[in-house]
C-alpha positions in Angstrom: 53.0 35.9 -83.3 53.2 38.6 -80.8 50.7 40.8 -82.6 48.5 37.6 -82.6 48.6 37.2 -78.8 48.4 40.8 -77.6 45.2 41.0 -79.9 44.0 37.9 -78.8 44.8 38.4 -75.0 41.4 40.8 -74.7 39.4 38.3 -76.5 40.1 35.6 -74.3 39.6 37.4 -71.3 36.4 38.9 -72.8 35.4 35.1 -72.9 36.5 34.1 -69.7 34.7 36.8 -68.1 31.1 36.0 -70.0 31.6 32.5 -69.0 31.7 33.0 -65.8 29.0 35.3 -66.0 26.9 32.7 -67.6 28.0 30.1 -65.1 26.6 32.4 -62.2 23.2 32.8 -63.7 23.0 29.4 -64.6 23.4 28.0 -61.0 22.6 31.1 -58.9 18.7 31.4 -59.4 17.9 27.4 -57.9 20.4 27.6 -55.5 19.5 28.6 -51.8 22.5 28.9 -49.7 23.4 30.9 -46.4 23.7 34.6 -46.3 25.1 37.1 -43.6 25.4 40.0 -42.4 27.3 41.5 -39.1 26.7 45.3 -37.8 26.5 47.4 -35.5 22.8 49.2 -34.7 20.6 50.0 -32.1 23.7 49.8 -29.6 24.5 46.5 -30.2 26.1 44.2 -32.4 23.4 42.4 -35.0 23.7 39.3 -37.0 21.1 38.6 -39.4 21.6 35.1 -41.4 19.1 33.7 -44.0 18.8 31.5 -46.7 18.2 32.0 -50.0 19.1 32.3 -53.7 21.3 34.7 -55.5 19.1 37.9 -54.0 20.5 37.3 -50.4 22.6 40.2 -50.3 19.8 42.9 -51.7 17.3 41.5 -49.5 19.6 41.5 -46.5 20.6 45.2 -47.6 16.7 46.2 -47.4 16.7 44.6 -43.6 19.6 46.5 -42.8 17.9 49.9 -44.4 14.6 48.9 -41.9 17.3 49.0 -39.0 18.7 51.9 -40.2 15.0 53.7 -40.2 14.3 52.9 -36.9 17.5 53.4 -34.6 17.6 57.0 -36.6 13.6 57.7 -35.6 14.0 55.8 -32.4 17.5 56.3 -30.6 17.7 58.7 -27.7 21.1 59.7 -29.2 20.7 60.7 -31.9 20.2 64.3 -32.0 17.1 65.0 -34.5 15.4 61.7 -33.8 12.0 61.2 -32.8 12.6 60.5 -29.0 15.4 63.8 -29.2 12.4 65.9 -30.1 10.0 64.5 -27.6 12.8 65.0 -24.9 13.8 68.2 -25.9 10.1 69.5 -26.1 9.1 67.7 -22.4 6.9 70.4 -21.0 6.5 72.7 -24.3 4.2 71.1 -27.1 3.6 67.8 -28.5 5.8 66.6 -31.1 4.6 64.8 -34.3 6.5 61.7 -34.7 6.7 59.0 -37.3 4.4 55.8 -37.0 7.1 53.6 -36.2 7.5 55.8 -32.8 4.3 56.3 -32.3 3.5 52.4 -32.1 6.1 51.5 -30.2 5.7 54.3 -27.4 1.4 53.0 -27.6 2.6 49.6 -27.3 5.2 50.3 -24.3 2.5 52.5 -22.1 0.0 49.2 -22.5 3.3 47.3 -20.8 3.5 49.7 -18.4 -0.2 49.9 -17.3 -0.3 46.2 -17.2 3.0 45.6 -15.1 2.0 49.0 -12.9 4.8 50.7 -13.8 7.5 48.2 -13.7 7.9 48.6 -17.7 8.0 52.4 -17.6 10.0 54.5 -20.8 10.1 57.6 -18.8 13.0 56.3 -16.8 15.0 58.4 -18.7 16.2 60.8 -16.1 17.0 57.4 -14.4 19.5 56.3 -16.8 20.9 59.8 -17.6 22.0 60.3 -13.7 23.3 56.5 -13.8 25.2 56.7 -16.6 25.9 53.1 -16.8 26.9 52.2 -20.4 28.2 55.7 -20.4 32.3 56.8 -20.1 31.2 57.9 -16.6 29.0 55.9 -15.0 28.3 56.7 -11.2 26.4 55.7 -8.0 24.1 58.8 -7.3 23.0 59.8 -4.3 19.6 59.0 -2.6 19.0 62.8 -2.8 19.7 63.2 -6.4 17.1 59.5 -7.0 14.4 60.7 -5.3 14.8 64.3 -7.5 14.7 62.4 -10.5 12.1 60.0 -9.7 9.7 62.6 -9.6 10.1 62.6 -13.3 9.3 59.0 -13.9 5.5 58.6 -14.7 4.1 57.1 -17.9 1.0 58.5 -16.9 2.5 61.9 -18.0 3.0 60.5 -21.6 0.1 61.9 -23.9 -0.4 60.6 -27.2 -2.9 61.9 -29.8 -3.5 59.2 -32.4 -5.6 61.8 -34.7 -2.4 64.0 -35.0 0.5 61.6 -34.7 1.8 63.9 -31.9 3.1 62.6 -28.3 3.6 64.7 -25.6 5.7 64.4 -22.1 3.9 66.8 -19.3 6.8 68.1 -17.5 9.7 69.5 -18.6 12.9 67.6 -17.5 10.9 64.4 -18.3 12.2 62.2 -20.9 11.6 58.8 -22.6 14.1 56.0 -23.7 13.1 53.1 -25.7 16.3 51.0 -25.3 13.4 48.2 -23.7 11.7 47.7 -26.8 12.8 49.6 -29.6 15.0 46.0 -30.5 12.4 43.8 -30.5 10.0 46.0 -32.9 13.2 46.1 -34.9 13.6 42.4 -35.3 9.9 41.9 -35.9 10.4 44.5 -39.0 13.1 42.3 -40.2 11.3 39.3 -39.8 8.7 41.0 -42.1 10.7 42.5 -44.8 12.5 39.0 -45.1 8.9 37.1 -44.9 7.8 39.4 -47.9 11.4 39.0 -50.0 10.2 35.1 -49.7 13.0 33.9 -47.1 11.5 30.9 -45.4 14.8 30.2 -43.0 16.4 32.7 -41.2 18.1 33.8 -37.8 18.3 37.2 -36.2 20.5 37.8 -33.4 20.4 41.1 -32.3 22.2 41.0 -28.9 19.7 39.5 -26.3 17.0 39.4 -28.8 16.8 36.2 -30.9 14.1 35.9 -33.5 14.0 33.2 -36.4 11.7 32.8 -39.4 10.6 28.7 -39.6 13.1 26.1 -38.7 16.3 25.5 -40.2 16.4 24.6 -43.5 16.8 21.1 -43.2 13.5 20.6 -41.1 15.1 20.8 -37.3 14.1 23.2 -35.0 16.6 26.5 -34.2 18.5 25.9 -30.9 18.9 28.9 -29.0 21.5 28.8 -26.2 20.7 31.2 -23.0 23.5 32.9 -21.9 25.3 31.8 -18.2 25.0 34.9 -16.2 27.5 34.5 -14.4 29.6 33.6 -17.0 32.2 36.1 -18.5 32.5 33.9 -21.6 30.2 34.7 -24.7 28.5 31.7 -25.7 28.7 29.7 -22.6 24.7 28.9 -21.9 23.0 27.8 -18.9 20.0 26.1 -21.0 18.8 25.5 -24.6 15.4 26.3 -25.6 14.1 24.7 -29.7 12.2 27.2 -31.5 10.9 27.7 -34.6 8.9 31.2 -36.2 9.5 32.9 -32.7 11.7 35.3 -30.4 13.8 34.4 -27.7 14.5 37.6 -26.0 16.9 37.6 -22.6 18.0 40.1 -20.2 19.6 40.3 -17.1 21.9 42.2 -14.7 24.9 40.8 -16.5 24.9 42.9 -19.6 25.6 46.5 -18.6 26.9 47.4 -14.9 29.6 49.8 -13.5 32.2 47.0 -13.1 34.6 49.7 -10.9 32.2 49.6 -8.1 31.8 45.5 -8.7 34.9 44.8 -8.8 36.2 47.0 -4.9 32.3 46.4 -3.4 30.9 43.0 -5.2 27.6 44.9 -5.6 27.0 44.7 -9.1 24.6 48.0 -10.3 23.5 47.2 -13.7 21.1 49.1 -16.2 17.8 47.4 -15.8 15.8 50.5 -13.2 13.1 50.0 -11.4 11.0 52.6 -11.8 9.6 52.6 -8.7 13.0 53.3 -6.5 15.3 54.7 -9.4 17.5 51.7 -8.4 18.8 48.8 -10.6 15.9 46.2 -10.1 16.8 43.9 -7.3 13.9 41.1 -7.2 16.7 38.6 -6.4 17.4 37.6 -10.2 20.5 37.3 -12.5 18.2 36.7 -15.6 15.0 36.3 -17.3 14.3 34.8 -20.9 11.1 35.1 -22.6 10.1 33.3 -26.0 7.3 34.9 -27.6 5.6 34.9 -31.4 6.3 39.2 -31.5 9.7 40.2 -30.2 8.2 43.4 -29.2 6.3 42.0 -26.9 9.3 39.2 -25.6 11.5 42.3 -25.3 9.1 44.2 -23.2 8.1 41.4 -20.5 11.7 40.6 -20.4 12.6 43.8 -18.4 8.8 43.4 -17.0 9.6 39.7 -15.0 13.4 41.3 -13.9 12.1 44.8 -12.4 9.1 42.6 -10.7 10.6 39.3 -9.6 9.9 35.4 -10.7 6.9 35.4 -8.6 4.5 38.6 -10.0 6.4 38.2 -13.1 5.8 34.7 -14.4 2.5 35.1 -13.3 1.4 37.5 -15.6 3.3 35.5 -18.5 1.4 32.8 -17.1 -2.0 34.7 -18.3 -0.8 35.3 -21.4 -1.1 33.2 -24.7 2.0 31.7 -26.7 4.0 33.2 -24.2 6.8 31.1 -21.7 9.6 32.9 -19.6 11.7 31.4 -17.7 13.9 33.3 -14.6 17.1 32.6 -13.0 17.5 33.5 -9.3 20.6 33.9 -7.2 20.8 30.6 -5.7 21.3 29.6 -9.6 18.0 28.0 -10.0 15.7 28.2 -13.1 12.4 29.2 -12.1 9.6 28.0 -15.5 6.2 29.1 -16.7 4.5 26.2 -16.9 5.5 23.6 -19.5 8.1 25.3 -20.4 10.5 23.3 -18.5 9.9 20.1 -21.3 12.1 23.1 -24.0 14.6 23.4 -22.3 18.1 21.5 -22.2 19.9 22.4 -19.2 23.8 23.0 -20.5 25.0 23.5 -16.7 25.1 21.4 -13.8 25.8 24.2 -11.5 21.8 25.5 -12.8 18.9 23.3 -11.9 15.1 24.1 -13.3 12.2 24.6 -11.2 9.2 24.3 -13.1 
Protein backbone atom coordinates (compact mmCIF):
# COMPACT_ATOMS: atom_id res chain seq x y z
CA UNK A 1 0.00 0.00 0.00
CA UNK A 2 2.83 2.29 0.63
CA UNK A 3 4.51 1.53 -2.71
CA UNK A 4 1.02 2.32 -4.14
CA UNK A 5 0.86 5.84 -2.64
CA UNK A 6 4.35 7.12 -3.00
CA UNK A 7 4.04 6.08 -6.81
CA UNK A 8 0.82 7.50 -7.05
CA UNK A 9 1.59 10.72 -5.00
CA UNK A 10 3.42 12.25 -8.40
CA UNK A 11 0.60 11.27 -10.47
CA UNK A 12 -1.85 13.03 -8.61
CA UNK A 13 0.02 16.05 -8.30
CA UNK A 14 0.96 15.85 -11.97
CA UNK A 15 -2.98 16.03 -12.44
CA UNK A 16 -3.64 18.64 -10.07
CA UNK A 17 -1.25 20.80 -11.60
CA UNK A 18 -2.65 20.33 -15.45
CA UNK A 19 -5.97 21.06 -14.10
CA UNK A 20 -5.25 23.95 -12.90
CA UNK A 21 -3.45 24.85 -15.87
CA UNK A 22 -6.39 24.03 -17.93
CA UNK A 23 -8.65 25.93 -15.61
CA UNK A 24 -6.48 29.16 -16.25
CA UNK A 25 -6.69 28.97 -19.97
CA UNK A 26 -10.13 28.19 -19.89
CA UNK A 27 -11.24 31.41 -18.06
CA UNK A 28 -8.20 33.68 -18.49
CA UNK A 29 -8.59 34.61 -22.30
CA UNK A 30 -12.56 36.22 -21.97
CA UNK A 31 -11.85 37.55 -18.80
CA UNK A 32 -10.91 41.40 -18.49
CA UNK A 33 -9.96 42.30 -14.96
CA UNK A 34 -7.79 45.07 -13.33
CA UNK A 35 -4.00 45.07 -13.54
CA UNK A 36 -1.18 47.10 -11.69
CA UNK A 37 1.72 48.18 -11.47
CA UNK A 38 3.60 50.56 -8.83
CA UNK A 39 7.35 52.01 -9.48
CA UNK A 40 9.55 54.28 -9.15
CA UNK A 41 10.80 56.37 -12.65
CA UNK A 42 11.36 59.65 -13.77
CA UNK A 43 11.76 60.83 -10.04
CA UNK A 44 8.58 59.99 -8.99
CA UNK A 45 6.43 57.30 -7.90
CA UNK A 46 4.11 55.85 -11.01
CA UNK A 47 1.07 53.83 -11.04
CA UNK A 48 -0.15 52.43 -14.12
CA UNK A 49 -3.62 50.44 -13.87
CA UNK A 50 -5.49 48.90 -16.84
CA UNK A 51 -7.87 46.38 -17.73
CA UNK A 52 -7.58 43.55 -19.54
CA UNK A 53 -7.36 39.81 -20.04
CA UNK A 54 -4.72 37.38 -19.09
CA UNK A 55 -1.87 39.55 -21.11
CA UNK A 56 -2.08 42.47 -18.40
CA UNK A 57 1.10 41.81 -16.93
CA UNK A 58 3.28 41.57 -20.42
CA UNK A 59 1.64 44.46 -21.70
CA UNK A 60 2.15 46.44 -18.53
CA UNK A 61 5.86 45.13 -18.59
CA UNK A 62 6.34 46.64 -22.24
CA UNK A 63 4.91 50.24 -20.68
CA UNK A 64 7.20 49.98 -18.00
CA UNK A 65 10.26 49.15 -20.70
CA UNK A 66 8.94 52.58 -22.66
CA UNK A 67 9.56 54.35 -19.19
CA UNK A 68 12.57 52.82 -18.77
CA UNK A 69 13.78 54.13 -22.48
CA UNK A 70 13.00 57.40 -21.78
CA UNK A 71 14.13 58.40 -18.09
CA UNK A 72 17.62 56.61 -19.30
CA UNK A 73 17.73 58.94 -22.75
CA UNK A 74 16.08 61.80 -20.86
CA UNK A 75 17.12 62.19 -17.12
CA UNK A 76 19.65 64.85 -16.33
CA UNK A 77 21.15 62.29 -13.86
CA UNK A 78 21.96 59.88 -15.35
CA UNK A 79 25.43 60.00 -16.45
CA UNK A 80 25.56 58.78 -20.25
CA UNK A 81 22.05 60.05 -21.05
CA UNK A 82 21.09 62.18 -23.79
CA UNK A 83 20.62 65.49 -21.76
CA UNK A 84 24.28 64.39 -19.77
CA UNK A 85 25.93 64.56 -23.16
CA UNK A 86 24.25 67.79 -24.26
CA UNK A 87 25.35 69.36 -20.81
CA UNK A 88 28.57 68.01 -20.74
CA UNK A 89 29.28 69.26 -24.43
CA UNK A 90 27.51 72.96 -23.72
CA UNK A 91 29.87 75.13 -25.71
CA UNK A 92 31.97 72.27 -27.64
CA UNK A 93 29.87 70.39 -30.43
CA UNK A 94 26.49 69.32 -30.99
CA UNK A 95 25.52 66.08 -29.75
CA UNK A 96 23.39 63.48 -31.72
CA UNK A 97 20.59 62.36 -29.60
CA UNK A 98 17.83 59.86 -29.87
CA UNK A 99 14.38 60.92 -31.42
CA UNK A 100 12.62 60.66 -28.31
CA UNK A 101 15.03 63.77 -27.03
CA UNK A 102 15.09 65.40 -29.86
CA UNK A 103 11.10 65.78 -29.96
CA UNK A 104 10.69 66.60 -26.76
CA UNK A 105 13.59 69.38 -26.52
CA UNK A 106 11.63 70.76 -30.34
CA UNK A 107 8.42 70.56 -28.65
CA UNK A 108 9.66 72.40 -25.22
CA UNK A 109 11.48 75.46 -27.35
CA UNK A 110 7.88 75.97 -29.27
CA UNK A 111 6.61 76.39 -25.29
CA UNK A 112 9.10 78.57 -24.56
CA UNK A 113 8.74 80.90 -27.68
CA UNK A 114 5.10 80.96 -27.15
CA UNK A 115 5.13 81.80 -23.27
CA UNK A 116 8.38 84.17 -23.95
CA UNK A 117 10.53 82.40 -21.90
CA UNK A 118 8.43 81.43 -19.04
CA UNK A 119 8.70 77.58 -20.16
CA UNK A 120 12.49 77.68 -20.62
CA UNK A 121 14.66 74.02 -20.21
CA UNK A 122 17.83 75.84 -19.92
CA UNK A 123 17.14 76.68 -16.35
CA UNK A 124 19.41 74.20 -15.52
CA UNK A 125 22.10 76.29 -13.88
CA UNK A 126 18.90 77.53 -11.99
CA UNK A 127 18.08 74.33 -10.38
CA UNK A 128 21.71 73.21 -9.93
CA UNK A 129 22.56 76.39 -7.57
CA UNK A 130 19.03 75.82 -5.81
CA UNK A 131 19.36 72.48 -5.11
CA UNK A 132 15.97 72.01 -3.98
CA UNK A 133 14.99 68.32 -4.16
CA UNK A 134 18.63 67.84 -3.58
CA UNK A 135 20.37 66.63 0.19
CA UNK A 136 21.46 70.34 0.22
CA UNK A 137 19.29 72.58 -0.94
CA UNK A 138 20.06 76.44 -0.32
CA UNK A 139 18.94 80.10 -0.78
CA UNK A 140 21.68 81.55 -3.11
CA UNK A 141 22.66 84.84 -3.26
CA UNK A 142 21.43 87.58 -5.68
CA UNK A 143 25.13 87.64 -6.85
CA UNK A 144 25.42 84.04 -7.52
CA UNK A 145 21.35 84.40 -9.56
CA UNK A 146 22.18 86.94 -11.63
CA UNK A 147 25.72 84.83 -12.66
CA UNK A 148 23.69 81.99 -13.47
CA UNK A 149 20.95 83.70 -15.25
CA UNK A 150 23.18 84.68 -17.80
CA UNK A 151 23.05 81.03 -18.73
CA UNK A 152 19.37 80.74 -19.18
CA UNK A 153 18.30 81.41 -22.84
CA UNK A 154 16.46 78.85 -25.06
CA UNK A 155 17.47 80.90 -27.76
CA UNK A 156 20.99 79.43 -27.33
CA UNK A 157 19.57 75.82 -27.91
CA UNK A 158 20.34 74.77 -31.62
CA UNK A 159 18.85 71.87 -33.09
CA UNK A 160 19.59 70.36 -36.45
CA UNK A 161 16.78 68.09 -37.58
CA UNK A 162 18.86 66.77 -40.71
CA UNK A 163 21.55 65.34 -38.23
CA UNK A 164 19.64 64.60 -35.07
CA UNK A 165 22.20 66.72 -33.23
CA UNK A 166 21.25 69.63 -30.59
CA UNK A 167 23.62 72.00 -29.48
CA UNK A 168 23.73 74.50 -26.23
CA UNK A 169 26.00 77.72 -27.30
CA UNK A 170 27.83 78.36 -24.18
CA UNK A 171 29.61 76.35 -22.13
CA UNK A 172 28.26 76.22 -18.49
CA UNK A 173 24.77 76.17 -20.13
CA UNK A 174 22.66 73.21 -19.53
CA UNK A 175 19.11 71.84 -20.05
CA UNK A 176 16.63 69.81 -17.73
CA UNK A 177 13.58 68.33 -18.97
CA UNK A 178 12.00 67.53 -15.53
CA UNK A 179 8.85 70.04 -17.14
CA UNK A 180 7.99 67.70 -19.75
CA UNK A 181 9.88 64.78 -20.07
CA UNK A 182 6.65 63.10 -17.73
CA UNK A 183 4.09 64.00 -19.82
CA UNK A 184 5.74 62.63 -23.21
CA UNK A 185 6.27 59.62 -21.00
CA UNK A 186 2.68 59.02 -20.18
CA UNK A 187 1.58 59.80 -23.72
CA UNK A 188 4.02 56.81 -24.80
CA UNK A 189 2.22 54.70 -22.36
CA UNK A 190 -0.97 55.65 -23.41
CA UNK A 191 0.14 54.49 -26.92
CA UNK A 192 1.82 51.25 -26.30
CA UNK A 193 -1.32 50.27 -24.17
CA UNK A 194 -3.75 51.68 -27.09
CA UNK A 195 -1.78 49.33 -29.58
CA UNK A 196 -1.73 46.08 -26.93
CA UNK A 197 -5.80 46.72 -27.32
CA UNK A 198 -6.39 48.20 -23.60
CA UNK A 199 -9.48 50.22 -23.87
CA UNK A 200 -9.58 51.31 -19.93
CA UNK A 201 -6.76 52.40 -18.20
CA UNK A 202 -5.29 55.00 -15.55
CA UNK A 203 -1.85 56.50 -15.32
CA UNK A 204 -0.74 58.28 -12.41
CA UNK A 205 2.53 59.39 -12.64
CA UNK A 206 2.91 61.92 -9.76
CA UNK A 207 1.12 65.27 -10.88
CA UNK A 208 0.45 63.87 -14.29
CA UNK A 209 -2.84 61.96 -14.71
CA UNK A 210 -3.64 60.53 -18.07
CA UNK A 211 -6.41 57.84 -18.78
CA UNK A 212 -7.35 55.85 -21.88
CA UNK A 213 -11.57 56.02 -22.34
CA UNK A 214 -13.72 55.82 -19.26
CA UNK A 215 -13.90 53.33 -16.77
CA UNK A 216 -14.91 50.14 -17.68
CA UNK A 217 -18.30 50.30 -16.65
CA UNK A 218 -19.17 53.38 -18.91
CA UNK A 219 -18.57 56.36 -16.06
CA UNK A 220 -16.21 58.93 -16.58
CA UNK A 221 -12.59 58.80 -14.51
CA UNK A 222 -12.68 61.21 -11.54
CA UNK A 223 -9.64 62.87 -10.91
CA UNK A 224 -9.12 64.56 -7.52
CA UNK A 225 -6.80 67.81 -7.49
CA UNK A 226 -4.58 67.90 -4.79
CA UNK A 227 -5.30 70.67 -1.60
CA UNK A 228 -2.17 72.68 -1.72
CA UNK A 229 -2.05 73.47 1.27
CA UNK A 230 -2.75 70.31 2.51
CA UNK A 231 0.00 68.00 3.94
CA UNK A 232 -2.29 64.97 3.45
CA UNK A 233 -1.98 62.88 0.10
CA UNK A 234 -5.23 62.51 -1.37
CA UNK A 235 -7.03 65.33 0.28
CA UNK A 236 -8.35 67.41 -3.09
CA UNK A 237 -9.63 70.76 -3.37
CA UNK A 238 -11.83 69.92 -6.65
CA UNK A 239 -12.75 66.97 -8.91
CA UNK A 240 -12.60 67.28 -12.54
CA UNK A 241 -14.56 63.95 -14.92
CA UNK A 242 -12.43 62.91 -17.77
CA UNK A 243 -12.22 60.46 -20.07
CA UNK A 244 -9.21 59.75 -23.06
CA UNK A 245 -7.24 62.85 -21.51
CA UNK A 246 -4.49 64.24 -19.08
CA UNK A 247 -4.93 66.02 -15.99
CA UNK A 248 -1.55 67.33 -15.26
CA UNK A 249 -1.06 69.68 -11.87
CA UNK A 250 1.71 71.49 -10.40
CA UNK A 251 2.26 73.84 -7.89
CA UNK A 252 4.67 75.26 -5.20
CA UNK A 253 3.68 72.49 -2.82
CA UNK A 254 5.59 69.64 -4.30
CA UNK A 255 9.23 70.40 -3.85
CA UNK A 256 10.56 73.39 -1.47
CA UNK A 257 13.42 73.71 1.16
CA UNK A 258 11.06 73.16 4.09
CA UNK A 259 14.17 74.36 6.73
CA UNK A 260 13.82 77.89 5.47
CA UNK A 261 9.73 77.34 5.56
CA UNK A 262 9.50 76.17 8.49
CA UNK A 263 12.06 79.38 10.78
CA UNK A 264 10.96 82.11 7.80
CA UNK A 265 7.30 80.89 6.40
CA UNK A 266 8.60 81.74 2.93
CA UNK A 267 8.20 78.71 1.11
CA UNK A 268 11.01 78.49 -2.06
CA UNK A 269 9.93 75.74 -4.10
CA UNK A 270 11.25 74.24 -7.51
CA UNK A 271 9.07 75.78 -10.19
CA UNK A 272 11.99 78.96 -11.58
CA UNK A 273 11.12 81.62 -13.28
CA UNK A 274 13.38 82.01 -15.80
CA UNK A 275 13.33 85.45 -16.05
CA UNK A 276 14.60 86.31 -12.22
CA UNK A 277 16.21 82.76 -11.29
CA UNK A 278 13.66 82.85 -8.53
CA UNK A 279 10.93 80.27 -7.62
CA UNK A 280 7.86 81.79 -9.64
CA UNK A 281 5.92 84.10 -7.49
CA UNK A 282 2.70 85.20 -9.71
CA UNK A 283 0.70 84.86 -6.46
CA UNK A 284 -0.33 81.05 -7.03
CA UNK A 285 -0.25 77.82 -4.86
CA UNK A 286 -1.35 75.70 -8.07
CA UNK A 287 -2.37 75.25 -11.50
CA UNK A 288 -4.08 72.12 -13.24
CA UNK A 289 -4.32 71.74 -16.76
CA UNK A 290 -6.51 68.90 -18.68
CA UNK A 291 -5.38 68.46 -22.03
CA UNK A 292 -5.83 65.54 -24.99
CA UNK A 293 -1.43 65.16 -25.01
CA UNK A 294 0.11 65.25 -21.62
CA UNK A 295 3.09 66.71 -23.16
CA UNK A 296 1.47 69.54 -23.86
CA UNK A 297 -0.76 69.60 -20.15
CA UNK A 298 2.67 69.10 -18.52
CA UNK A 299 4.24 72.01 -20.25
CA UNK A 300 1.45 74.84 -19.82
CA UNK A 301 1.24 73.62 -16.31
CA UNK A 302 4.62 75.26 -15.31
CA UNK A 303 3.71 77.88 -18.20
CA UNK A 304 0.25 79.37 -16.21
CA UNK A 305 2.53 79.12 -12.59
CA UNK A 306 5.86 81.01 -13.83
CA UNK A 307 3.30 83.61 -15.56
CA UNK A 308 0.28 84.08 -13.28
CA UNK A 309 -3.73 83.29 -13.74
CA UNK A 310 -4.08 86.33 -15.75
CA UNK A 311 -1.34 85.93 -18.95
CA UNK A 312 -1.55 82.35 -18.20
CA UNK A 313 -5.22 81.29 -18.72
CA UNK A 314 -5.24 83.45 -21.40
CA UNK A 315 -3.13 81.80 -23.59
CA UNK A 316 -4.99 78.34 -22.60
CA UNK A 317 -7.88 80.27 -23.42
CA UNK A 318 -6.56 80.39 -27.25
CA UNK A 319 -5.92 77.12 -27.41
CA UNK A 320 -8.18 74.10 -28.44
CA UNK A 321 -9.33 71.12 -26.12
CA UNK A 322 -7.41 72.72 -23.59
CA UNK A 323 -8.92 74.12 -19.83
CA UNK A 324 -6.62 75.05 -16.71
CA UNK A 325 -7.68 76.07 -13.88
CA UNK A 326 -5.37 78.18 -11.10
CA UNK A 327 -5.46 78.45 -7.44
CA UNK A 328 -4.38 81.79 -5.93
CA UNK A 329 -3.41 82.63 -2.40
CA UNK A 330 -6.51 83.96 -1.16
CA UNK A 331 -7.66 80.15 -1.89
CA UNK A 332 -9.80 80.91 -4.85
CA UNK A 333 -10.00 78.85 -8.08
CA UNK A 334 -9.56 80.99 -10.92
CA UNK A 335 -11.22 78.81 -14.48
CA UNK A 336 -10.71 78.92 -18.23
CA UNK A 337 -13.87 79.36 -19.45
CA UNK A 338 -16.39 76.51 -19.01
CA UNK A 339 -14.39 74.71 -17.18
CA UNK A 340 -15.93 75.65 -14.02
CA UNK A 341 -19.32 73.20 -15.09
CA UNK A 342 -16.16 69.89 -14.44
CA UNK A 343 -15.34 70.66 -11.64
CA UNK A 344 -16.74 69.44 -8.07
CA UNK A 345 -15.37 71.58 -5.44
CA UNK A 346 -14.34 68.94 -2.47
CA UNK A 347 -13.39 72.06 -0.06
CA UNK A 348 -15.38 74.74 1.40
CA UNK A 349 -12.35 76.63 2.43
CA UNK A 350 -11.74 76.88 -1.99
CA UNK A 351 -14.31 78.79 -3.94
CA UNK A 352 -14.21 78.81 -8.05
CA UNK A 353 -14.05 81.80 -10.09
CA UNK A 354 -14.92 81.15 -13.40
Amino acid sequence: MKRYIAKACPITILICLLCLLVMQGCTAPGEVKEHTRNLLALNTWINIRIYAGREGPEIINSAVQRLEEIENRMSVTIQDSDVSRINSNAGIQPVKVHEDTFEVIEKALEYASLSNGAFDITIYPIVQLWGIGSDHPRVPSDEEIKEKLKLVDYQKVMLNKDEGTVYLKEKGMGIDLGAIAKGYAADEVVRVLSQAGVKHALINMGGNVIVIGSKPNGQPWKIGIQDPRSDVLQQHIAVVETANESVVSSGDYERYIEDVYKKTGVRYHHIFDPSTGYPANKGLMAVTVVAEKSIDADALSTVVFVMGADEGLDIIEQMENVEALAVTMDKKIHTTKGFDKRLSVTNEEYEIIP
